[in-house]
C-alpha positions as YAML, in Angstrom:
chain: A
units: angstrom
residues:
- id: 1
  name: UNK
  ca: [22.74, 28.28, -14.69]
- id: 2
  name: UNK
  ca: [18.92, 28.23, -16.11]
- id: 3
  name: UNK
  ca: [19.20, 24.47, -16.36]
- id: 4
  name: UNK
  ca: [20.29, 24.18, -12.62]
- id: 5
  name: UNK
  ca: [17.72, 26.59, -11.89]
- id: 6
  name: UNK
  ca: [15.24, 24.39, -13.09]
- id: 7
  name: UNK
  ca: [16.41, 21.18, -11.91]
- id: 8
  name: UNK
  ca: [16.20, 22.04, -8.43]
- id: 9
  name: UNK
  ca: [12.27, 23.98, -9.15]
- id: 10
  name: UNK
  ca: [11.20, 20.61, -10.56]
- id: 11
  name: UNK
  ca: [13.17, 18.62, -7.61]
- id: 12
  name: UNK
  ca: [11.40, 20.79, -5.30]
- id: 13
  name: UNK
  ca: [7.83, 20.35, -7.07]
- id: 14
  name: UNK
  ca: [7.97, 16.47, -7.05]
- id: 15
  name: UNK
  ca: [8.94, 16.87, -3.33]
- id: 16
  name: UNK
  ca: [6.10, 19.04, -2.42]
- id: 17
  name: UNK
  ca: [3.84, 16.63, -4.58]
- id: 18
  name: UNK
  ca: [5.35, 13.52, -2.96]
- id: 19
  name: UNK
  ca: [4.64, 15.35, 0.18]
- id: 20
  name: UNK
  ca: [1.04, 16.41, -0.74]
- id: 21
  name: UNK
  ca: [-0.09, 12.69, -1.52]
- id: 22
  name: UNK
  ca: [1.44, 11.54, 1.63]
- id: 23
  name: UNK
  ca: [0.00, 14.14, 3.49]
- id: 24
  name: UNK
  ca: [-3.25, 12.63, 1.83]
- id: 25
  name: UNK
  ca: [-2.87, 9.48, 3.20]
- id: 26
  name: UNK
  ca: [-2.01, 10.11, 6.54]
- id: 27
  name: UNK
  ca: [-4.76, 12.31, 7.11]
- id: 28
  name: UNK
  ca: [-7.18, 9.53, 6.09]
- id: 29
  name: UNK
  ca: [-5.26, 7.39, 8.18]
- id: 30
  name: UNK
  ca: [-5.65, 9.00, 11.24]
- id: 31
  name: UNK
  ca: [-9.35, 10.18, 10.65]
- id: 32
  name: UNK
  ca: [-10.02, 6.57, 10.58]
- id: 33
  name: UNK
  ca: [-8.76, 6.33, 14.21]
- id: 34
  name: UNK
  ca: [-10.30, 9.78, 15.42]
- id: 35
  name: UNK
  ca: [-13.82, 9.14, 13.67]
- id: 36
  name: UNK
  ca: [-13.94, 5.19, 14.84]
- id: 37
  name: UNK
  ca: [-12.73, 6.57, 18.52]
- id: 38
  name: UNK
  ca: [-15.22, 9.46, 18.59]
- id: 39
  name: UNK
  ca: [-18.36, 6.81, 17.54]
- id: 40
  name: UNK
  ca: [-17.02, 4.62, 20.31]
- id: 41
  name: UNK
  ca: [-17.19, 7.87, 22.83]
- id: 42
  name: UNK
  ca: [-13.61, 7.34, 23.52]
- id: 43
  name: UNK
  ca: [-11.83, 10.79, 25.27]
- id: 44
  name: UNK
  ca: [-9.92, 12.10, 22.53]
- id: 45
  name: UNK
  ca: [-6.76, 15.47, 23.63]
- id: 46
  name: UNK
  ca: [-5.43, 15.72, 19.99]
- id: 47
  name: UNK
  ca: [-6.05, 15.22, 16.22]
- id: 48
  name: UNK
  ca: [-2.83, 15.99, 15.02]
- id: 49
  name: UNK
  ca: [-1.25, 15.40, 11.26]
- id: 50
  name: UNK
  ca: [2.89, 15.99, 11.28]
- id: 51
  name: UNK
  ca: [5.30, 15.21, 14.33]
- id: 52
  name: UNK
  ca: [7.51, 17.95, 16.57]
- id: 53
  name: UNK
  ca: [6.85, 21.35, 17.37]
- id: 54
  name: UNK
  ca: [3.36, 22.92, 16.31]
- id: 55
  name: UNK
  ca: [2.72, 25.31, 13.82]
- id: 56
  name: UNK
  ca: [-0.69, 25.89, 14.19]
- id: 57
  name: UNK
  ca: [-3.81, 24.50, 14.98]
- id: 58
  name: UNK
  ca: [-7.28, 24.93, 17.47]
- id: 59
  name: UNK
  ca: [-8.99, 23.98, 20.14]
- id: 60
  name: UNK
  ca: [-12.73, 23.02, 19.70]
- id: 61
  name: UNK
  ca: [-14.42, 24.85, 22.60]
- id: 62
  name: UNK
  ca: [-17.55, 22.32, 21.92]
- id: 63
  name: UNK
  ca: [-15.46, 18.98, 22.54]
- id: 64
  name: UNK
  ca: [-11.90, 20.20, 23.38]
- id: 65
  name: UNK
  ca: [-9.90, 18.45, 20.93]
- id: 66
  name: UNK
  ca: [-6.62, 20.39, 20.08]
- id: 67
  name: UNK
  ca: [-6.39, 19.83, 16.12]
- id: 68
  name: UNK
  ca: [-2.37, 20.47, 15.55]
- id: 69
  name: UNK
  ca: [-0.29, 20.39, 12.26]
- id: 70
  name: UNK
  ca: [3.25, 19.71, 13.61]
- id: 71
  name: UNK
  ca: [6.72, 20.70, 12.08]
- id: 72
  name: UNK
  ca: [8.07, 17.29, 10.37]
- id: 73
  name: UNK
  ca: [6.02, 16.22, 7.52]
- id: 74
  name: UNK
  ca: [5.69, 12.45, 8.44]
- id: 75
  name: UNK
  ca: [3.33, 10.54, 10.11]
- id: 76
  name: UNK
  ca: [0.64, 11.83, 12.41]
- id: 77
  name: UNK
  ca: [-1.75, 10.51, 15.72]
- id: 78
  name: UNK
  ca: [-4.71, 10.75, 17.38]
- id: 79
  name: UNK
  ca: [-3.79, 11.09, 20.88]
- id: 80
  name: UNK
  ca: [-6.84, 9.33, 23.39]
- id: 81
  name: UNK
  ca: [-6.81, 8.94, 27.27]
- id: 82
  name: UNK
  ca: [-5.67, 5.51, 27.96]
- id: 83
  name: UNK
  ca: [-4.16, 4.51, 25.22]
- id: 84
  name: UNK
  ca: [-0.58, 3.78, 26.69]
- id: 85
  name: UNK
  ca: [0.69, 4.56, 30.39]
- id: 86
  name: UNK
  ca: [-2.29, 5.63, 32.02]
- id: 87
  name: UNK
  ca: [-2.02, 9.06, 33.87]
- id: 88
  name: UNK
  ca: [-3.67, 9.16, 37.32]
- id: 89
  name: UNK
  ca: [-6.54, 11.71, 36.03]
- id: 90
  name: UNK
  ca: [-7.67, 8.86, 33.38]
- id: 91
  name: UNK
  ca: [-8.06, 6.36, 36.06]
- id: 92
  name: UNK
  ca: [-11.60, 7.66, 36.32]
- id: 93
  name: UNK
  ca: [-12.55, 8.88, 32.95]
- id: 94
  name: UNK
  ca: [-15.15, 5.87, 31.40]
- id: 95
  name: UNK
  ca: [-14.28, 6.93, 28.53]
- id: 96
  name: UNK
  ca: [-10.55, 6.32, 28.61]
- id: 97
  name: UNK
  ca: [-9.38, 4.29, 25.33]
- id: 98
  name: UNK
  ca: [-8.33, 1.31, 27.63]
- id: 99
  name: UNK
  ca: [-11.95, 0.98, 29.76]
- id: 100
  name: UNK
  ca: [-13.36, 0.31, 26.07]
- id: 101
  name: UNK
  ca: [-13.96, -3.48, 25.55]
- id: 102
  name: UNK
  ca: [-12.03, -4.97, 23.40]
- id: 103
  name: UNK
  ca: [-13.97, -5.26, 20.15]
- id: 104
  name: UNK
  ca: [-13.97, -1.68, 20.16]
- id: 105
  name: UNK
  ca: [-10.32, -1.20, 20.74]
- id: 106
  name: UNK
  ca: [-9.67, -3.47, 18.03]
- id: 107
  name: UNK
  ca: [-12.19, -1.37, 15.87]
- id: 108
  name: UNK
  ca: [-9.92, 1.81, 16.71]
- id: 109
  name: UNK
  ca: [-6.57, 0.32, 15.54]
- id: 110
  name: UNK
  ca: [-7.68, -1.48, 12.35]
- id: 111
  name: UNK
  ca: [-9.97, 1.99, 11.08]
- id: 112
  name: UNK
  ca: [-6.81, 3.74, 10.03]
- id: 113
  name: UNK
  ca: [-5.48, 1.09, 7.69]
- id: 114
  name: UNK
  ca: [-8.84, 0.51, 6.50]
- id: 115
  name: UNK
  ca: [-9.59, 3.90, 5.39]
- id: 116
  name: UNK
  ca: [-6.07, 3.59, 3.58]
- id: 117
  name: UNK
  ca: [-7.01, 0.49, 2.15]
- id: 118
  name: UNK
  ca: [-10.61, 2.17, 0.85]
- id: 119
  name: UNK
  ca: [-9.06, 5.27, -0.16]
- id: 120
  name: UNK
  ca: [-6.66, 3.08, -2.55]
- id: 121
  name: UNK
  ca: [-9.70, 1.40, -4.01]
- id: 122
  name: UNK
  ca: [-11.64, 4.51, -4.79]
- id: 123
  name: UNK
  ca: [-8.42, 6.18, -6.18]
- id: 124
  name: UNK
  ca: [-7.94, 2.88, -8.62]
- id: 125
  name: UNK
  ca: [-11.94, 3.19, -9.04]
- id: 126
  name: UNK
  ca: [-11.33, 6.66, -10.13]
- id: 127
  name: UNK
  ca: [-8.25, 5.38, -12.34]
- id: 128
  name: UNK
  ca: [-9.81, 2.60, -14.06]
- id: 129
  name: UNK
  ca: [-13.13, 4.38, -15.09]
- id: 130
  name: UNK
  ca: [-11.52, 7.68, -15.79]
- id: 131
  name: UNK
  ca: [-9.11, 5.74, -18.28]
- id: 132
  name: UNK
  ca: [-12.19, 3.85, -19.52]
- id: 133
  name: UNK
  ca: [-13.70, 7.21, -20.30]
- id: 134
  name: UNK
  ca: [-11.15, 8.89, -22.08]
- id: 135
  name: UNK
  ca: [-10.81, 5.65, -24.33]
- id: 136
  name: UNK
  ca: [-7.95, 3.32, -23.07]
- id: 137
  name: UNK
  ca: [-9.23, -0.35, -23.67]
- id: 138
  name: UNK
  ca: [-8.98, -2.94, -20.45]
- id: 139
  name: UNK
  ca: [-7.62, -5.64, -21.00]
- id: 140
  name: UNK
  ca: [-8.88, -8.89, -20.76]
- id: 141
  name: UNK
  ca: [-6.21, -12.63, -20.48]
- id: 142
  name: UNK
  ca: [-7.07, -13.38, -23.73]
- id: 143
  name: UNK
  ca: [-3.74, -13.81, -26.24]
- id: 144
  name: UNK
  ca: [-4.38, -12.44, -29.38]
- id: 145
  name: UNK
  ca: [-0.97, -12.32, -30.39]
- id: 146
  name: UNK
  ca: [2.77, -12.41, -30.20]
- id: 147
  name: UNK
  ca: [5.73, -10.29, -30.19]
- id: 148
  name: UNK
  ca: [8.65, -11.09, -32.96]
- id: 149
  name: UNK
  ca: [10.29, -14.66, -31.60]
- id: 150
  name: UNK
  ca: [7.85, -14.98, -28.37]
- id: 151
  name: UNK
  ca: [9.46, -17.35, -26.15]
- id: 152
  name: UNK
  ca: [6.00, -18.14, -24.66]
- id: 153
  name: UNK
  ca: [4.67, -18.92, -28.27]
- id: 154
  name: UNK
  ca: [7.62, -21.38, -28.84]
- id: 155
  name: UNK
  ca: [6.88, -23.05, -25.64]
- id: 156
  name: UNK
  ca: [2.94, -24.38, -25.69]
- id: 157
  name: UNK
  ca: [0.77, -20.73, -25.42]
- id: 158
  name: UNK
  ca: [-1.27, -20.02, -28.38]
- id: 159
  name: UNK
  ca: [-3.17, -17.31, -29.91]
- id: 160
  name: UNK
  ca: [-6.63, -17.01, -28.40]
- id: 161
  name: UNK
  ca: [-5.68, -19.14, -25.48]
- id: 162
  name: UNK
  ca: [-7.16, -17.33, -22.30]
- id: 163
  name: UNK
  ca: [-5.30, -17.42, -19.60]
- id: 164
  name: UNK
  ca: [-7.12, -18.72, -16.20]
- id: 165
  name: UNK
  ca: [-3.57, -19.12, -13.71]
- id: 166
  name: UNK
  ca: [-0.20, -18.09, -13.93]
- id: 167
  name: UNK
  ca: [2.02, -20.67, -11.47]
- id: 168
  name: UNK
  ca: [-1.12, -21.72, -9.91]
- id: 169
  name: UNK
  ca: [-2.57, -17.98, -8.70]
- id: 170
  name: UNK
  ca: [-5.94, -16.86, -11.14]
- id: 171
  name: UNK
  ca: [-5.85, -14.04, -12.93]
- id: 172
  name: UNK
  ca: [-9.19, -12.33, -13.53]
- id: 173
  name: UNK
  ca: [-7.75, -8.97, -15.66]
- id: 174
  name: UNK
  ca: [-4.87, -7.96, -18.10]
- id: 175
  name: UNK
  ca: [-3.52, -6.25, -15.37]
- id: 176
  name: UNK
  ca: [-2.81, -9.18, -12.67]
- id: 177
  name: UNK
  ca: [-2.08, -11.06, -15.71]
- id: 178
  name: UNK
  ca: [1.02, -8.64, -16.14]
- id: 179
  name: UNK
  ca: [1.84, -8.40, -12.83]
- id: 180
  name: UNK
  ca: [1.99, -12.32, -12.11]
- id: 181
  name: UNK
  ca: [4.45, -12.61, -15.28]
- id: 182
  name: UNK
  ca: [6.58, -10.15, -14.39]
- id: 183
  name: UNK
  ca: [6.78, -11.60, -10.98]
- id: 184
  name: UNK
  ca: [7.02, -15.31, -11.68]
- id: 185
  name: UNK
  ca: [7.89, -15.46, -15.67]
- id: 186
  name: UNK
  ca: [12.05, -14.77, -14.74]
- id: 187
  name: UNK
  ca: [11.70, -18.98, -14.41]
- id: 188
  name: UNK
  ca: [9.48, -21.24, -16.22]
- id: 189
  name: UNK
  ca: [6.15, -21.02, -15.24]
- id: 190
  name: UNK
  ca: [2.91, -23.48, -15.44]
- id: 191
  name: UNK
  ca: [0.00, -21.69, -17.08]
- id: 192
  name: UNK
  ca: [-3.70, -22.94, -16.75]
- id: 193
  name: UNK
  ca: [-5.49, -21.79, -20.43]
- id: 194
  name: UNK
  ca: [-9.22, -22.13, -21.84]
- id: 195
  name: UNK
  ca: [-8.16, -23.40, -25.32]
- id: 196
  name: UNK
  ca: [-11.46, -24.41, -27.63]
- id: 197
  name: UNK
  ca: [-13.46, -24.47, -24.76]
- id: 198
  name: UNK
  ca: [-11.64, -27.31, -22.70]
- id: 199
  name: UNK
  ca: [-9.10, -26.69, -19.69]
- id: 200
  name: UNK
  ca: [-5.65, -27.39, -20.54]
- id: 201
  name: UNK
  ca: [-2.74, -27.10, -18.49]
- id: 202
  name: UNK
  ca: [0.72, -26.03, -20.26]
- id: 203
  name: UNK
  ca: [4.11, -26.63, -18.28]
- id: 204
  name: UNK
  ca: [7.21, -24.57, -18.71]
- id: 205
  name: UNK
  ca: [6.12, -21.88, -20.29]
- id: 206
  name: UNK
  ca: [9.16, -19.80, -20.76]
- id: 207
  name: UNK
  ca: [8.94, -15.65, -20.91]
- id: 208
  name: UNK
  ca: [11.91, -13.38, -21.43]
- id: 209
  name: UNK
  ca: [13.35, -11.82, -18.46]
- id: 210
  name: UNK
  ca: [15.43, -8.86, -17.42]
- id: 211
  name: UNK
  ca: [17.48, -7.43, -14.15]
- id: 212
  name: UNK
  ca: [15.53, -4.20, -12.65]
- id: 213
  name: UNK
  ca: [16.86, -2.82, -9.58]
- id: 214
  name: UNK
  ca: [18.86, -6.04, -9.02]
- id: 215
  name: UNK
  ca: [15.49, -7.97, -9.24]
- id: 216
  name: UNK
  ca: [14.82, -10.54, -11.98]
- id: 217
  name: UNK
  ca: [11.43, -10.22, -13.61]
- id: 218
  name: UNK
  ca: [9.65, -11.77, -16.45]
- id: 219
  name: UNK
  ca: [8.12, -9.83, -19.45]
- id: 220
  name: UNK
  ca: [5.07, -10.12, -20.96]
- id: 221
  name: UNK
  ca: [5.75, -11.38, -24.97]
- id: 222
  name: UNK
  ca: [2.51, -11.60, -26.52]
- id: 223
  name: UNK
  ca: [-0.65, -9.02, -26.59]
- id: 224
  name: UNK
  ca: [-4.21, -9.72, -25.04]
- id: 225
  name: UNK
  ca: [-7.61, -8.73, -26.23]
- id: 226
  name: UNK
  ca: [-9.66, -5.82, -24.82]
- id: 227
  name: UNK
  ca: [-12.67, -6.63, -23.07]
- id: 228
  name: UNK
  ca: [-16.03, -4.44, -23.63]
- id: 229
  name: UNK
  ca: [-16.19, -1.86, -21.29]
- id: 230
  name: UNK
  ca: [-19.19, -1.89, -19.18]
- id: 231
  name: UNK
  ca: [-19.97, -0.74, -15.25]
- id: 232
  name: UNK
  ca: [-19.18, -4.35, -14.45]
- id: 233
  name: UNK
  ca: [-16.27, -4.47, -16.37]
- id: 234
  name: UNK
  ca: [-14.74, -1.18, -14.88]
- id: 235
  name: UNK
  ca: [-16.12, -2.31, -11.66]
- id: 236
  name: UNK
  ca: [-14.42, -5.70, -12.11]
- id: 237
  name: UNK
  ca: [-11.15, -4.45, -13.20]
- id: 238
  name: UNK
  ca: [-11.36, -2.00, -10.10]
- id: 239
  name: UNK
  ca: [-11.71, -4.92, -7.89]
- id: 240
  name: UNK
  ca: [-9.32, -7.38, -9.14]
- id: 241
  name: UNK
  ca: [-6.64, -4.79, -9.71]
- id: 242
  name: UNK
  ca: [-6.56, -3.72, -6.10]
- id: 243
  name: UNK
  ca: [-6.75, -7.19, -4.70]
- id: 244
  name: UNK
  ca: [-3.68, -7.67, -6.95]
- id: 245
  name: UNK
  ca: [-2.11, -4.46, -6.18]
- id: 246
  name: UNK
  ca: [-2.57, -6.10, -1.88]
- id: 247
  name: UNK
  ca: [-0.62, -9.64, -3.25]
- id: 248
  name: UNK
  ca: [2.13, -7.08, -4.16]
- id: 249
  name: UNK
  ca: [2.77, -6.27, -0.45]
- id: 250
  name: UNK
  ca: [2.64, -9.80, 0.35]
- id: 251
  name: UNK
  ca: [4.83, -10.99, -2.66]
- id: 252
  name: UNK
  ca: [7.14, -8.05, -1.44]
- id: 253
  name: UNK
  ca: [7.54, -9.41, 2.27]
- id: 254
  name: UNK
  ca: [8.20, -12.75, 0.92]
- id: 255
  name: UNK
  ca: [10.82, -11.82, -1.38]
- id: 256
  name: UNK
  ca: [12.94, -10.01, 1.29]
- id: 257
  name: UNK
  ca: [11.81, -13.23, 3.41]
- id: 258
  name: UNK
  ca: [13.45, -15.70, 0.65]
- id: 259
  name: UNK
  ca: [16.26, -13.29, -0.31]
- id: 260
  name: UNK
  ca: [15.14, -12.36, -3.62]
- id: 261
  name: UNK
  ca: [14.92, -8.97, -2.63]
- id: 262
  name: UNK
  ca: [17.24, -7.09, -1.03]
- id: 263
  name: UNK
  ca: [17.77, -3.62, 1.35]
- id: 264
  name: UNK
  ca: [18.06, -1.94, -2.08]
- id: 265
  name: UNK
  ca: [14.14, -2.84, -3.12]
- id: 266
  name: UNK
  ca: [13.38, -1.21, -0.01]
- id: 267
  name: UNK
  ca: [12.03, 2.79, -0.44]
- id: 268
  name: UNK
  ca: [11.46, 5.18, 2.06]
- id: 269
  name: UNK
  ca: [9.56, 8.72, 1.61]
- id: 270
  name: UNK
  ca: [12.83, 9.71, -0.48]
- id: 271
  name: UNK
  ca: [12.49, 6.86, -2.68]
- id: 272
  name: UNK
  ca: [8.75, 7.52, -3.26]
- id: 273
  name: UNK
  ca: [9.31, 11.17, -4.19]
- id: 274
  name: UNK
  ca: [11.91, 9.68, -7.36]
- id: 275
  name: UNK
  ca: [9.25, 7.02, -8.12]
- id: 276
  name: UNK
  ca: [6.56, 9.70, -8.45]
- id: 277
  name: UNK
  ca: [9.01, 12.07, -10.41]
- id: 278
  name: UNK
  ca: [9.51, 9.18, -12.62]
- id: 279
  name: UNK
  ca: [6.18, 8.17, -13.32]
- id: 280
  name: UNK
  ca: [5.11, 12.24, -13.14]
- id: 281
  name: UNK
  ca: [7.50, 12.40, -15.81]
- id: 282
  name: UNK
  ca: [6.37, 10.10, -18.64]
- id: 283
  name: UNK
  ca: [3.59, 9.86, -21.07]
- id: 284
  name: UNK
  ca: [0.34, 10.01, -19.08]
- id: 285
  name: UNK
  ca: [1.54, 11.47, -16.12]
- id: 286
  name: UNK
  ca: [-1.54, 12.17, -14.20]
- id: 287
  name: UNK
  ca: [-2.89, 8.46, -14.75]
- id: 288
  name: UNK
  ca: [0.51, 7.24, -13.34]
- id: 289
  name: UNK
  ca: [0.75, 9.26, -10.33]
- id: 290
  name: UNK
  ca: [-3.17, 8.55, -9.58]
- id: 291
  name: UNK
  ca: [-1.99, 4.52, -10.32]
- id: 292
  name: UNK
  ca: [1.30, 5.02, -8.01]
- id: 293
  name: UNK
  ca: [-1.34, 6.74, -5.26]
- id: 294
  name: UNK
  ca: [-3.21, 4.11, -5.29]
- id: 295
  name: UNK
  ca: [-0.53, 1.53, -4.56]
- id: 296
  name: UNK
  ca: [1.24, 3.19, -1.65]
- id: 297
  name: UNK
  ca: [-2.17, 3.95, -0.18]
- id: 298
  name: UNK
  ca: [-3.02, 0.29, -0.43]
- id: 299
  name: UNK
  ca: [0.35, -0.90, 0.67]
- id: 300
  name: UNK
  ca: [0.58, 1.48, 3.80]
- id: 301
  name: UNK
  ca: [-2.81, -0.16, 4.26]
- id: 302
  name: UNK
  ca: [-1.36, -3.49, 4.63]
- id: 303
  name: UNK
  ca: [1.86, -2.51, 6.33]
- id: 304
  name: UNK
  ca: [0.61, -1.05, 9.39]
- id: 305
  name: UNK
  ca: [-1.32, -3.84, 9.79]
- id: 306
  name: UNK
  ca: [1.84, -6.61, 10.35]
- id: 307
  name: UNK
  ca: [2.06, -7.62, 13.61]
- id: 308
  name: UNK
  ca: [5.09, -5.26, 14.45]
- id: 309
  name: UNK
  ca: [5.64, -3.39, 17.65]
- id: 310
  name: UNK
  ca: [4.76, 0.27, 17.58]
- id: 311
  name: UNK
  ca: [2.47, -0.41, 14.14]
- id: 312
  name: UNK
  ca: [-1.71, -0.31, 14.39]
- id: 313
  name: UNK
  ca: [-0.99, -4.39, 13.77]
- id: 314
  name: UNK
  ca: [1.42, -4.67, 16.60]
- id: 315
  name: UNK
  ca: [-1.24, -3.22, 18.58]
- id: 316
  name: UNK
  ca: [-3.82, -5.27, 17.58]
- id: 317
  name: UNK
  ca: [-1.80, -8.52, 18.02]
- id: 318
  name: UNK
  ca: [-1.91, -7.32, 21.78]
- id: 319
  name: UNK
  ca: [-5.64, -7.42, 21.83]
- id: 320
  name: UNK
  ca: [-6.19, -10.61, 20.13]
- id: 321
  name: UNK
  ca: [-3.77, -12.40, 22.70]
- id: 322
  name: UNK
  ca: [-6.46, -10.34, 25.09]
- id: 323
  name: UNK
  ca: [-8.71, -12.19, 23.74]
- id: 324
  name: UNK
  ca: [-7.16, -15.07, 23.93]
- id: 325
  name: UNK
  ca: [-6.64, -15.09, 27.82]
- id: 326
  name: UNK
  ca: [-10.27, -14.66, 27.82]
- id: 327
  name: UNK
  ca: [-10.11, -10.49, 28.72]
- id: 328
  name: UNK
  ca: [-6.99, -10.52, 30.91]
- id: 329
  name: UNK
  ca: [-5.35, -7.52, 29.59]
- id: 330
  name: UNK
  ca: [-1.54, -7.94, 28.90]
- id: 331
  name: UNK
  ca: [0.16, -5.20, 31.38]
- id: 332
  name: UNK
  ca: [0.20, -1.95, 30.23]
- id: 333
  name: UNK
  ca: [3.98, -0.88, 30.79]
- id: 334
  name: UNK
  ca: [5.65, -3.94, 29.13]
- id: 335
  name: UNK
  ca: [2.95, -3.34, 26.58]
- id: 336
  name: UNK
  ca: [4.17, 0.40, 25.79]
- id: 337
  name: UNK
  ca: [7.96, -0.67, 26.72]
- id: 338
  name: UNK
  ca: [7.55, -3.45, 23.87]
- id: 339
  name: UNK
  ca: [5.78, -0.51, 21.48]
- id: 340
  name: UNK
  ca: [8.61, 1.84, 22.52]
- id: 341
  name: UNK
  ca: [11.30, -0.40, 21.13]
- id: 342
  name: UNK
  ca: [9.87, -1.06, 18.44]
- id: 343
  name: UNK
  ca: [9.56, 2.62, 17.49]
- id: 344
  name: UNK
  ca: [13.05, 2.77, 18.03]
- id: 345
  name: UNK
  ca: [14.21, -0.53, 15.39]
- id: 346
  name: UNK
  ca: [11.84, 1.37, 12.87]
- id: 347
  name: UNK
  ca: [13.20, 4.92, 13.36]
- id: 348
  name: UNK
  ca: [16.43, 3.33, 13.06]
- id: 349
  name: UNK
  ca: [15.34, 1.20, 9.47]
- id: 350
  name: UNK
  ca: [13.86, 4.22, 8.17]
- id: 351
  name: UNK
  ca: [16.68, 6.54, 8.65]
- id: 352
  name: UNK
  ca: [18.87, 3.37, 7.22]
- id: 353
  name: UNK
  ca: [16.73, 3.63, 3.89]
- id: 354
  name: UNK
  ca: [16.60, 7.34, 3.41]
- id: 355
  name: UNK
  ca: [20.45, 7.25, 3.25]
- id: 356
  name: UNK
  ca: [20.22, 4.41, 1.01]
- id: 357
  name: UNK
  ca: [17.29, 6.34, -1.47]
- id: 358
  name: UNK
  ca: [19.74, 9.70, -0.87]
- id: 359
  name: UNK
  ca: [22.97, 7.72, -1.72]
- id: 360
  name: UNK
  ca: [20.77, 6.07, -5.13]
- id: 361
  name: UNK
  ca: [19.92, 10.10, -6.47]
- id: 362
  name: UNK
  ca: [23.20, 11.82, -6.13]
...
């Protein structure tokens, strides 16, 4: 009975932490949006974080903006005059979203990814130099040695070889050095190496490989050297590492493009609240979570900035055809009928891949 007890207290904590974080990033999200639409003098009703009924919130008697925090937990919006079907009463208001030229609309929709994208970088900022601080080495692409029977040892690399591209993509840190073998190193990859100071390229370089979640990935079989740690170092590693956590979303897309990944790769908020009870769980805990922060807040970033219907990106795909037919506006209804639907194919994907995460945890 105690251990039951407890179960469901820790279930319940990694929920309401899985929650926070989120929480986190959708409020930067949409005070991209409000702040962006406010410097652009656009009319804003509502700042609002949550969807469905409202709990509580005010009215600002200085600018009237309702600020609302809804029922449901997901998502959130910045509600502006003009921004879909136009009511008759924002006909006349100049400062209706859609009498804004179109830079500045454009401006609006890409703010809220961008402040997830910054808010990833200073949270791997944070991560990197806080690690750096307390003592943990970064590492550089330098081998300095092997593990028992290294398969990448038998086939060309050698100690103090540093590594300058994995399959033709440069690595810069330890880190995207990892990543791009565990992503490409299930086949034989070609590896570009300093070796005695001359270029040298080595070809089928083989790594072991595993099955993770139905995925086949390639593991790292040797050890690297750890590079001094410096402000540009940290600041270097901070860089690199979120550019490489970015190529993650991309590599993502085109693995369920090509079929290497599946539905099952797929997470939705369910799936996020195991992976930070997981990582929550293990050695280093807080570094992991901050780490695992820092890639959904990157990756939500990127996301809502696809060219999808109902998305910031689907939005903004609308204005650049805009531009395109030299100002001519693309009609508002098909616009929002186009926007509606695809709220509706998402609602419906998202409800597909909770059942899917619920289904994986019981």
């Amino acid at each position: 009975m105690f251990y039951s007890v407890m179960v469901i207290l820790r279930t319940l904590f990694y929920l309401a932490l899985t929650f926070f974080l989120m929480g986190i990033l959708i409020f930067v999200h949409e005070l991209g949006h409000y702040l962006t639409a406010r410097a652009c003098h656009v009319t804003i009703y509502e700042f609002s974080l949550g969807m469905g009924k409202r709990v509580v919130g005010f009215t600002s008697k200085k600018t009237g903006i309702q600020y609302s925090l809804r029922l449901l937990p997901i998502g959130g919006y910045v509600s502006m005059a003009g921004e879909d079907d136009t009511k008759e009463e924002e006909e006349n208001d100049p400062n209706a979203f859609n009498k804004k030229n179109v830079w500045q609309r454009l401006l609006i929709l890409v703010a809220g990814a961008g402040m997830n994208v910054i808010t990833g970088a200073l949270a791997m900022l944070v991560l990197v130099a806080g690690m750096s601080l307390a003592g943990y080495k970064l590492p550089s692409t330098t081998v300095a040695d092997f593990t028992a029977g290294a398969s990448s040892y038998v086939t060309g690399l050698e100690p103090g070889d540093k590594i300058l591209k994995v399959d033709g993509v440069r690595v810069h840190t330890g880190y995207d050095l990892s990543y791009e073998i565990m992503f490409n190193g299930y086949k034989p990859v070609e590896l570009l190496v300093e070796r005695d100071g001359q270029k040298k390229i080595l070809h089928e370089v083989r790594f072991p490989s595993g099955i993770e979640d139905g995925i086949e990935l390639g593991d790292m079989d040797f050890y690297v050297l750890a590079e001094k740690t410096t402000p540009i170092t940290v600041l270097k590693t901070t860089f690199f590492r979120s550019t490489s956590s970015i190529k993650m979303v991309f590599d993502s897309i085109g693995g369920i493009v090509s079929g290497r990944f599946t539905l099952a790769s797929m997470s939705g908020p369910i799936g996020v609240s195991s992976a930070v009870a997981d990582v929550a769980s293990q050695p280093m805990a807080f570094w992991n979570v901050l780490y695992l922060f820092a890639l959904i807040a990157m990756n939500l970033g990127v996301m809502n900035m696809l060219p999808i219907p109902a998305l910031d990106g689907g939005r903004v795909f609308f204005r650049i055809v805009e531009i395109l037919r030299f100002g001519k506006p693309i009609n508002p209804k098909f616009e929002a009928t186009v926007h509606g639907v695809g709220m509706t194919i998402l609602l419906m994907l998202t409800a597909v891949i909770a059942f899917k995460d619920l289904f994986a945890i019981f």
